[in-house]
C-alpha positions, 0 to 999 in steps of 0.5 A: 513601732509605737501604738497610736493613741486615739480619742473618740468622740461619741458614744453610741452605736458607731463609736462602739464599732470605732473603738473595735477597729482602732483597737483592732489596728493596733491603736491605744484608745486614750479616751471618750467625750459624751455629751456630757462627763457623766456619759463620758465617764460611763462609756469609758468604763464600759469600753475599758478606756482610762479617760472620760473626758468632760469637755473637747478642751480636755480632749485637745488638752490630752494630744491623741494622735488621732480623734474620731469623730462619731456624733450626730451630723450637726456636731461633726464639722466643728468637733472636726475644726476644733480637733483640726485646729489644734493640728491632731488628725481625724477621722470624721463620720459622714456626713463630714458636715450638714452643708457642702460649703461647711465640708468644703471648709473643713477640708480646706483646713485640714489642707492648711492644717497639713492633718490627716483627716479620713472618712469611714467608706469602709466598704472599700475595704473588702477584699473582694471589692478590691479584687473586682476594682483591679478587674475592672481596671485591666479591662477584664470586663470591657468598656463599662457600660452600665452600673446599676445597684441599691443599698436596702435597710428596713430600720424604718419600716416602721412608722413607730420608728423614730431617730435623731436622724429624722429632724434635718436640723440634727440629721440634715437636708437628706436622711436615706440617701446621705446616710447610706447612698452616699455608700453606694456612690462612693463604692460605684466611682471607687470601683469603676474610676469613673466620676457621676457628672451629673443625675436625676432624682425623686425622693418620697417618704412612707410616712408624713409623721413620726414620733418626736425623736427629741423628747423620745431621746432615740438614737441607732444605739438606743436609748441613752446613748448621748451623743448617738452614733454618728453614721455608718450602716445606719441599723438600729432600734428607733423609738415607739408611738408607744410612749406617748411623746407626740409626732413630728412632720417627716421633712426628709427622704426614706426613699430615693430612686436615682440615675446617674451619667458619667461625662461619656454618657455611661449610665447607672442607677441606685434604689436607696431605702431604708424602708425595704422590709426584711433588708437588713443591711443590703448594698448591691452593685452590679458592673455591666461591661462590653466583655462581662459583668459583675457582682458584689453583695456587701451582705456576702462580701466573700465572694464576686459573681462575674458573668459573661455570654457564655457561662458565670462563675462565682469567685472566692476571696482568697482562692486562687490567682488574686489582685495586690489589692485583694492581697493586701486586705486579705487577713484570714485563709479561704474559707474563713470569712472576713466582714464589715468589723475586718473592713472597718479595721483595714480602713483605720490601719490605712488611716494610722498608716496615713498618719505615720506618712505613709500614703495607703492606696485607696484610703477616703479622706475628707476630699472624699466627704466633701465629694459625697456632699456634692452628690447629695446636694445634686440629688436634693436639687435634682428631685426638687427640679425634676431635671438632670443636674451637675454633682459639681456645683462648681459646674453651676 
C-alpha cells in the first residue's frame, strides 16, 4: 500500500502533535505552511519535513493527498475551502469555523466536492471509550439515565496568562467551552448515541482584563510559533503582564457550567474550565443506567470503572473478554499503556483509511464539527437568555 502523503498548515503546538500522528499512521508528511516562508522553512527543518512552502498556492500546487489544517480558529474555514476546492482532503482543527453558518459551509463543500474532511475528536479513539460505547450499546448498564461529567484545564489560572484564544476575533465567540467542551459533548452523544436537543448555560470569566496577546505574540506553543496551535487539549504557556505590553478586556468565557436534555428528557450535566488550579488536562464523564454506572477519566484512559448496586469493578484495556471496537484500537499488550498521541494516530489512520474509500467506524468528520457549532451557539444563546434552548438552530 503506497503511503499518503500529507501537508500541514500550521506550526505550533497541535501541528507538532499532527505531525507525530500522520507519521505515526503511516503517512509521508510533504510539507508545512507558516504564516510566513521563513517560519515554514523553519519548522520543516525542524520536524525533518522537505518543503516549506511560502504560500497555500504552492501548497495546493504540490497535491497532498491530505492537508491538515492547525492554525488559529479564524484562519481554518478558508484554509479548509481552499484545500477543498482544489479537491485535496482535509483534516480540520476545530473549531471547523468561527460561525455555524461559515461550518455549514464548508461541509456542504466538502459534501459537493465529494472530499474526505475529519475533525480531531481524538478522545473517541481510546480504546476503553470504545469498550464503554459497545456496553452501553448492549444495554449493559440499562436505560441511561444521567450523563454528567466536566473537562477541567488550568492553563489560565493565572490572570498573567494570555493567548491569541483570548481576542474572539481570533479565537471566536466562546474560547473554554469551544475549545475543550465541545470534547466532552462530542465524547457524551458518541458514547451514549443519544443527541443533546436542547440545554441551559451560564458562562463567567475569572478576570475582566488580561495582557494584550497581540503584541505579546503568545500562543499554546509559545512564543514565535506563527501561526499557533489551532486546537486540541488546549494546554500551554500564555503570556506574562510582565512584559509590559498592556491588557485587554476579557469578552469570552473561562468557565461554563451546562446542562443539557435529550428528546426523552434523559439529563446531563458538564463543568467546563480552564481555570481549575492543578487540573492539567481532565475530561471525566460518567454514564448513569438503570442497571450500572460508569467511568472514564481521559487522564487515566486505561481503565473504565463500571458500578452497580451491589459492588464495582475496575476493568483494564486489553484484559480479558473485550469489544470489536476496543480490539481494533487496541495497539500494545495489557499493561503497556496506550494514550492521547495512540489516540490522535488511530484517528488519523481511520481518516487515510477514509480516503482510500474505506468507511472506519466511529471516525468524526466535518458534519461532526458542524454539529459542535451548533452546540456552541446554543450554549452562547442559552447563557445570554438564561433560558432552556434547541442545539438545532434549524429547530428555531
Amino acid at each position: 500500500m503506497t503511503a499518503l502523503r500529507v501537508a500541514v498548515i500550521g506550526t505550533g503546538m497541535i501541528a507538532d502533535a499532527h505531525v507525530r500522528a500522520a507519521r505515526d499512521a503511516g503517512a509521508v508528511v510533504g510539507g508545512v505552511l507558516g504564516s510566513s516562508a521563513s517560519r515554514s522553512r523553519q519548522a520543516a527543518e525542524r520536524w525533518g519535513v522537505p518543503t516549506g512552502y511560502a504560500s497555500v498556492d504552492e501548497l495546493v500546487a504540490d497535491r497532498p493527498d491530505v492537508v491538515h489544517v492547525c492554525t488559529p480558529n479564524d484562519t481554518h474555514v478558508d484554509y479548509a475551502l481552499a484545500a477543498t476546492a482544489a479537491g485535496l482532503h482535509t483534516v480540520v482543527e476545530k473549531p471547523v469555523a468561527m460561525t455555524l453558518s461559515e461550518g455549514r459551509r464548508l461541509a456542504d463543500a466538502v459534501r459537493a466536492a465529494g472530499t474526505v474532511s475529519t475533525v480531531p475528536y481524538v478522545y473517541r479513539y481510546h480504546p476503553m471509550v470504545r469498550e464503554l460505547r459497545a456496553r452501553v450499546a448492549a444495554g449493559t448498564l440499562g436505560r441511561v439515565l444521567t450523563v454528567h461529567g466536566s473537562y477541567l484545564q488550568d492553563w489560565m489560572v493565572s490572570p498573567d496568562a494570555s493567548t491569541w484564544r483570548v481576542d474572539p476575533e481570533r479565537g471566536g465567540p466562546s474560547r473554554a467551552f469551544a475549545d475543550i467542551g465541545t470534547h466532552w459533548t462530542d465524547l457524551a452523544e458518541f458514547i451514549t448515541g443519544t443527541r443533546f436537543t436542547e440545554l441551559t448555560a451560564r458562562t463567567s470569566i475569572a478576570y475582566a482584563e488580561r495582557p494584550d496577546p497581540t503584541s505579546a505574540g503568545a500562543s499554546f506553543g509559545g512564543p514565535g510559533t506563527g501561526t499557533g496551535t489551532g486546537t486540541g487539549t488546549g494546554t500551554g504557556t500564555g503570556t506574562s503582564a510582565e512584559t509590559g505590553t498592556g491588557t485587554v478586556p476579557v469578552r469570552t468565557e473561562d468557565t461554563a457550567v451546562v446542562t443539557f436534555a435529550t428528546a426523552d428528557g434523559t439529563l446531563a450535566n458538564t463543568v467546563v474550565s480552564q481555570v481549575a488550579a492543578g487540573r492539567k488536562n481532565r475530561l471525566w464523564i460518567e454514564v448513569d443506567g438503570s442497571q450500572g454506572s460508569a467511568v472514564f477519566d481521559q487522564e487515566h484512559p486505561e481503565s473504565v470503572w463500571f458500578g452497580g448496586e451491589h459492588g464495582s469493578t475496575t476493568v483494564h484495556r486489553a484484559e480479558g473478554s473485550v469489544s470489536a471496537g476496543q480490539a481494533r484500537l487496541n495497539r500494545t499488550p495489557a499493561g503497556h499503556p496506550q494514550g492521547w498521541t495512540d489516540a490522535f494516530a488511530a484517528f488519523c489512520a481511520d481518516t487515510y483509511a477514509a480516503v482510500r474509500g474505506e468507511t472506519p467506524e466511529g471516525l468524526p468528520t466535518v458534519e461532526d464539527g458542524v454539529r459542535s457549532l451548533e452546540v456552541v451557539d446554543a450554549v452562547l444563546r442559552g447563557a445570554a437568555t438564561g433560558r432552556w434552548t434547541s442545539t438545532s438552530t434549524e429547530e428555531r
